[in-house]
C-alpha positions in Angstrom: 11.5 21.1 25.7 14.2 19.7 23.4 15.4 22.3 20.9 16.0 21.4 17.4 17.3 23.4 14.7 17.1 22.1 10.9 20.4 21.3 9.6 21.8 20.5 13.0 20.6 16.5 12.6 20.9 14.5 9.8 18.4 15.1 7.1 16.8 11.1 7.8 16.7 12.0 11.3 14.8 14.9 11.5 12.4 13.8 8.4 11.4 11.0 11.0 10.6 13.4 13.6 8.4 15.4 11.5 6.6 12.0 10.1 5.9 11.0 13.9 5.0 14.8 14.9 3.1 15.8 11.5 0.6 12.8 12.0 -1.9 10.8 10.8 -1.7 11.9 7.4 -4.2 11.4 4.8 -3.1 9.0 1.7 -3.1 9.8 -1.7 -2.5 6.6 -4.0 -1.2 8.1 -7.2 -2.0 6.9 -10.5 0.0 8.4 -13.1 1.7 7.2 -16.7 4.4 8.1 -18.2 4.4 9.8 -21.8 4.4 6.0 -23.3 1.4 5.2 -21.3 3.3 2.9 -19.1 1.3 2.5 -16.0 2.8 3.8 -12.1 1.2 3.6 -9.0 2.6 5.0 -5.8 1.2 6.1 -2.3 2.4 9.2 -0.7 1.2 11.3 2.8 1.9 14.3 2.2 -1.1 15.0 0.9 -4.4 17.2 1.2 -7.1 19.4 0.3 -6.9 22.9 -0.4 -9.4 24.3 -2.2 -13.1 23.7 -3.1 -13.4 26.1 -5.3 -11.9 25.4 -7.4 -11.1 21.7 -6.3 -7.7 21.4 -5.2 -5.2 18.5 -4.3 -2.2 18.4 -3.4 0.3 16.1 -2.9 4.2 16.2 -2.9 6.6 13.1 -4.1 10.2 13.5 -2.5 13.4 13.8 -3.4 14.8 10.4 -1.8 17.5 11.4 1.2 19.9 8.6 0.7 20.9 9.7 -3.0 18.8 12.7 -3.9 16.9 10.8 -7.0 13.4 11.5 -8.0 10.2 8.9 -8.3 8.5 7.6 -11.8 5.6 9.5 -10.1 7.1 13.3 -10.5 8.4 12.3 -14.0 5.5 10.9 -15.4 3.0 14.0 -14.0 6.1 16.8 -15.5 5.7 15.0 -18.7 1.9 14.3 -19.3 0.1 16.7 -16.4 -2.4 13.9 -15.4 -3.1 12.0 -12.0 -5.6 9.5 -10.5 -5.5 10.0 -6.9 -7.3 7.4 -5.0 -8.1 7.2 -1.4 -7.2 4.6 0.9 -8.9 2.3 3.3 -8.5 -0.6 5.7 -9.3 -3.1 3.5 -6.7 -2.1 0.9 -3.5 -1.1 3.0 -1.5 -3.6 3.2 -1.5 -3.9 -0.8 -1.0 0.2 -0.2 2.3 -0.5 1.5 3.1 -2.8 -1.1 2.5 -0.4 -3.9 5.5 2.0 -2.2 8.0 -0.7 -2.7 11.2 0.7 -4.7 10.3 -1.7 -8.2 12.6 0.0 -11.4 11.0 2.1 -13.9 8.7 0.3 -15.7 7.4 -2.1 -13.2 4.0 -2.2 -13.2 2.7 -1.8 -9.0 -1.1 -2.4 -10.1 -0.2 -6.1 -11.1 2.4 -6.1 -8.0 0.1 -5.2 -5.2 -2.6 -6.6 -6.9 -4.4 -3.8 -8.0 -8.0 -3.5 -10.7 -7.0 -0.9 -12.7 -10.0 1.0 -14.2 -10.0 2.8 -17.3 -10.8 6.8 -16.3 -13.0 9.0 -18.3 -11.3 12.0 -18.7 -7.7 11.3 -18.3 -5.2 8.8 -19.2 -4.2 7.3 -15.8 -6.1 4.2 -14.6 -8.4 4.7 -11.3 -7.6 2.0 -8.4 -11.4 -0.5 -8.7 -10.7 -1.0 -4.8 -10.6 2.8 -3.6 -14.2 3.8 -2.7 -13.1 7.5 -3.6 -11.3 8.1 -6.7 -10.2 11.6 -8.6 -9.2 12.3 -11.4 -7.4 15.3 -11.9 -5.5 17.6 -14.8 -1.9 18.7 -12.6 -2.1 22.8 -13.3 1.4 23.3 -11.7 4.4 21.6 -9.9 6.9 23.7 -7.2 10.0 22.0 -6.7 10.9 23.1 -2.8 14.6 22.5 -3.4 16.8 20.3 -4.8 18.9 18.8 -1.8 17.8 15.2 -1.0 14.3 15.3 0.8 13.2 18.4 -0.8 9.5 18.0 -2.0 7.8 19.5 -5.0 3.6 20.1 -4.8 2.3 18.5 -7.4 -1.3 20.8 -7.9 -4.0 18.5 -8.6 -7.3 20.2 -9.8 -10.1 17.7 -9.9 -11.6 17.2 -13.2 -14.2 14.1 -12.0 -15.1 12.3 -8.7 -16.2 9.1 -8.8 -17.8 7.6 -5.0 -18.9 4.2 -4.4 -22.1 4.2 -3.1 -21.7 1.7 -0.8 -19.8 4.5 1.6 -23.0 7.0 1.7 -25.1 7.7 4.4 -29.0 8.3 4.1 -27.9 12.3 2.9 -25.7 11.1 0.4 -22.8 12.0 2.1 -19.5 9.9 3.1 -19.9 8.1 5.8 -16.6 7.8 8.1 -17.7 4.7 9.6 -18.2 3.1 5.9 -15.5 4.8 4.3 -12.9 3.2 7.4 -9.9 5.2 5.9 -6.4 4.9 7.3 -4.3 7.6 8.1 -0.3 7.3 8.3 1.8 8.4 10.8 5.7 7.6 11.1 7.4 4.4 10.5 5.4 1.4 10.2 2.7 3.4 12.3 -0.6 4.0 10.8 -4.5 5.0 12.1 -7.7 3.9 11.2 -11.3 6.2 11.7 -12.7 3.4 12.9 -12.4 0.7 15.4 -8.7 -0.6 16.9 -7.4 3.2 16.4 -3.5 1.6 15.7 -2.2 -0.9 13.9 1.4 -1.6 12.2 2.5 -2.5 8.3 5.6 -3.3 8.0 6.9 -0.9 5.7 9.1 -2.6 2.3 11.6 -0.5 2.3 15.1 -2.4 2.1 13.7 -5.3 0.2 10.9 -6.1 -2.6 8.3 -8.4 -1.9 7.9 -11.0 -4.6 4.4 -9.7 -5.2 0.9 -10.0 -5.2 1.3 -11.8 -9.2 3.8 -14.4 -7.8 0.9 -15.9 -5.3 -0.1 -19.3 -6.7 -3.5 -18.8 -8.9 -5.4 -21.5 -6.2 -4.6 -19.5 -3.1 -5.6 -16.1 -4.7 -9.0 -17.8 -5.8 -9.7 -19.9 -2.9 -11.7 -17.2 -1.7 -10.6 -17.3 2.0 -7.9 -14.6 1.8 -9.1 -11.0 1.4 -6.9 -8.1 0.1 -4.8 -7.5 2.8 -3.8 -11.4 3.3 -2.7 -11.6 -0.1 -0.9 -8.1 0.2 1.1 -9.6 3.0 2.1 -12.7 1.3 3.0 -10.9 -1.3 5.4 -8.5 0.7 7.9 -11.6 1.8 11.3 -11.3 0.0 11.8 -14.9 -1.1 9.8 -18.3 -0.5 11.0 -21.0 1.6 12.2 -24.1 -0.1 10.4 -27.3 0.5 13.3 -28.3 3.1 12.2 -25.8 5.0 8.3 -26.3 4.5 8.9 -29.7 6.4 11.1 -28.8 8.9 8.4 -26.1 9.7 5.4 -28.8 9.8 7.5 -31.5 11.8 8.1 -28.9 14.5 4.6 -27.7 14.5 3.1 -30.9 15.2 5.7 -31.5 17.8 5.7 -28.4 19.5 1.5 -28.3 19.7 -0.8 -31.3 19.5 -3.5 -29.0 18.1 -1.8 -29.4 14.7 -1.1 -33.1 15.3 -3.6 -34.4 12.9 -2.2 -31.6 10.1 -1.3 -34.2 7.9 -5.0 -35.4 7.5 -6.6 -32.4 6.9 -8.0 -30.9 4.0 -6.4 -28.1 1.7 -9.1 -25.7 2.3 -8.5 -26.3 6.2 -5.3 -25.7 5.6 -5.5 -22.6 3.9 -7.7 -21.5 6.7 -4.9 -21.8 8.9 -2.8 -20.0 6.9 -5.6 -17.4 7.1 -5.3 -18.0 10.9 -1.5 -17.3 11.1 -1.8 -13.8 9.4 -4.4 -12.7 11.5 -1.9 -11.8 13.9 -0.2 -8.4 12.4 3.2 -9.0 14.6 3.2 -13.0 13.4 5.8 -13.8 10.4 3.9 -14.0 7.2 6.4 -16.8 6.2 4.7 -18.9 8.5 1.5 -18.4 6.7 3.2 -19.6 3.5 4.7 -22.3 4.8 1.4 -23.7 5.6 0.5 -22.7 1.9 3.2 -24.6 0.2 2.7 -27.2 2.4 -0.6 -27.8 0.9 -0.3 -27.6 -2.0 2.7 -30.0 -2.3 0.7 -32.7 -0.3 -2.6 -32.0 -2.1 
């Protein structure tokens, strides 16, 4: 066995290794404002249960490594001692990973990664409409762990009101895992679902910020044919491709496969289908997929 004594790597280094070895981990999607009422939304894994009686959540918002700042999430729960924690499932994680992107204070993530917010009953901070489990909870303490860069602090939720959709019960009235399909993270891009493939990747918006699900053209996020995690994809691409580009794309498309040779002729909902198509595969570019988009609607 490989030994491995804290302080003896760098901090990043051995927070990966506990991320990959501390895994899957259950995701809390925090809904929090700050004492303006300014809205914040933020995922984070380390997170659980610990109590039923009385109920108790916990999660814990980091001190980031690289220059030992704190998140709108701890300062808005320290000043108003409220939190919205919403599960999250497979249908909703790519506009999860979305939500985790870096946006300055003030940035509103429910209109970025195209969020419903909900108004809750008992506290301030909005519930997520797309999380099929949804808490809302009075914070009754917060324990800094240090206050070197990747120190943690529990943030003590206790659940004031659960709302569960009932689409996700079985026959008891229980949750059904199957129904529920939650994802679980692990490290990196890695993440798990409870049901079918058991592994899948997000690519994880770290070093840049995606433009957003509320920079997607009205037509393609109405169209109907792209579900939440299309539109949380296209929305996770840094910049759009000029219309230079767009064409240069198309020419070699048609060139390079004669099963898009009649492209030219076909209709704008068949050709945001195949921009459906190209982000069905998770490894594929998502600026492919949007350069079939922009492609359409320019011709159309």
């Amino acid at each position: 066995m490989i030994k491995i004594k804290p302080g003896d790597i760098p901090v990043p280094k051995f927070q990966g290794l506990l991320q990959h070895a501390v895994a899957p981990r259950p995701i809390a999607l925090a809904s929090t404002v700050d004492a303006n009422g300014n809205p914040n939304l933020s995922p984070f894994s380390f997170f659980n249960v610990f109590s039923a009686n009385p109920p108790i959540l916990v999660f814990s918002p980091a001190r980031r490594v690289r220059n030992n700042t704190t998140k709108d999430t701890l300062e808005n729960v320290l000043a108003t001692r409220e939190v919205v924690i919403n599960v999250v499932t497979y249908a909703m994680v790519q506009q999860t990973s979305l939500a985790s992107s870096e946006y300055p204070t003030g940035v509103n993530e429910f209109i970025k990664a195209g969020f419903n917010p909900v108004q809750s009953e008992i506290v301030k901070p909005y519930r997520v409409k797309e999380s099929p489990v949804q808490f809302e909870c009075r914070v009754t303490d917060v324990i800094p762990l240090g206050n070197q860069g990747g120190a943690g602090h529990l943030v003590i939720c206790q659940v004031e009101l659960m709302h569960i959709s009932p689409d996700i019960l079985n026959e008891e009235g229980m949750i059904d895992q199957h129904k529920i399909d939650l994802v679980a993270r692990l490290g990196k891009d890695w993440y798990s679902r409870n049901s079918g493939s058991a592994l899948f990747r997000v690519e994880k918006p770290l070093e840049k910020l995606g433009i957003g699900v509320d920079s997607i053209p009205y037509e393609i996020k109405q169209s109907g044919i792209f579900d939440g995690n299309d539109l949380g994809r296209l929305g996770n691409v840094e910049k759009l491709p000029d219309m230079e580009q767009v064409r240069d794309f198309i020419r070699q498309l048609t060139r390079e496969n004669s099963f898009y040779s009649d492209i030219q002729t076909i209709s704008k909902t068949e050709l945001f289908q195949l921009a459906k198509d190209f982000l069905q595969d998770q490894d594929a570019d998502p600026i492919e997929a949007w350069m079939i988009l922009l492609y359409a609607i320019e011709k159309l």
